[in-house]
C-alpha positions as a Markdown table, in Angstrom:
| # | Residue | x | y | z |
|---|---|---|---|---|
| 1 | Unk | -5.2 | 6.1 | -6.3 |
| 2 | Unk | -2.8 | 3.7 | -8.1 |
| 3 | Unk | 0.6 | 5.1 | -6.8 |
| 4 | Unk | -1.2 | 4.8 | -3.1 |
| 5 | Unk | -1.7 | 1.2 | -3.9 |
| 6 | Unk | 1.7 | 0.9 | -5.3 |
| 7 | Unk | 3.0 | 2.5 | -2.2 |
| 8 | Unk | 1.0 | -0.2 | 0.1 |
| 9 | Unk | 2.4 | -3.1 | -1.9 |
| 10 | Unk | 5.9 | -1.6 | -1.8 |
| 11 | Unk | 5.2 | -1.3 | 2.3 |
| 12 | Unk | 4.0 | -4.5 | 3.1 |
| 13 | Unk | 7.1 | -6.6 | 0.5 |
| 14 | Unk | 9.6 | -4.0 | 2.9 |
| 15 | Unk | 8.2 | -5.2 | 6.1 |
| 16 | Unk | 8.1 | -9.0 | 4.8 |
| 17 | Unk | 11.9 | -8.3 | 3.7 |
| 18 | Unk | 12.6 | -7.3 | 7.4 |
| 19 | Unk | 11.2 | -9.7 | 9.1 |
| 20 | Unk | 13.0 | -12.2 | 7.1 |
| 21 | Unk | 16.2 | -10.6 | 7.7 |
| 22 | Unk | 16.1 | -10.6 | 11.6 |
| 23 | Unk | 15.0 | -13.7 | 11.7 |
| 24 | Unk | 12.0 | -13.0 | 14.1 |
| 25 | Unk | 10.9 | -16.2 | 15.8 |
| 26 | Unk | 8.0 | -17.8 | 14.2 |
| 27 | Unk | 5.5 | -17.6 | 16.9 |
| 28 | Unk | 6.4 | -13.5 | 18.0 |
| 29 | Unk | 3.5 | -11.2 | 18.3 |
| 30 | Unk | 5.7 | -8.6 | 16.6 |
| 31 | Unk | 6.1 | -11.3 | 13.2 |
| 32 | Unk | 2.0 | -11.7 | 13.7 |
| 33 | Unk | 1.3 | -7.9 | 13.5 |
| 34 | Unk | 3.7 | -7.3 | 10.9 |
| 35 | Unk | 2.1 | -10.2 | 8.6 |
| 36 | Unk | -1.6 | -8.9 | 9.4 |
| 37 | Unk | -0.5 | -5.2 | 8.2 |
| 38 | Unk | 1.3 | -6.4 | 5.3 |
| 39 | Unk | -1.9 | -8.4 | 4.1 |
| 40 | Unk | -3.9 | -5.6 | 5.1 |
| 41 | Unk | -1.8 | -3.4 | 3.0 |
| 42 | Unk | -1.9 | -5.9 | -0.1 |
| 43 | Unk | -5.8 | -6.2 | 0.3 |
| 44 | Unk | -7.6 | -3.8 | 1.6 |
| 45 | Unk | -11.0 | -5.2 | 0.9 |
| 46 | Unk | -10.3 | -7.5 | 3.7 |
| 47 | Unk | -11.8 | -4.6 | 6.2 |
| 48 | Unk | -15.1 | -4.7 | 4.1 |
| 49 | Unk | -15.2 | -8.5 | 4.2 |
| 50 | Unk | -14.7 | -8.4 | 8.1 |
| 51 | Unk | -17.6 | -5.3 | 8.5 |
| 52 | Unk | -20.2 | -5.9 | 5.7 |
């Protein structure tokens, strides 16, 4: 279970790292999504705050 978390962390710093690099405008849909599946990815007890 570790590495799978390790792999989600490594994901979501990738996608942050992307975004940064094209320069996405601030107030894109794309940038939003990106930055909800990257937190989703860091913390996935969000979905159990959001349902329980």
């Amino acid at each position: 279970m570790k590495n799978i978390d390790e792999n989600l962390i490594n994901i979501s710093k990738t996608l942050n790292n992307a975004i940064e690099v094209l320069a996405i405008d601030e107030n894109s849909s794309l940038k939003r999504d990106i930055l909800s599946l990257g937190n989703y990815c860091e913390n996935q007890n969000f979905r159990l705050a959001v349902f329980g």
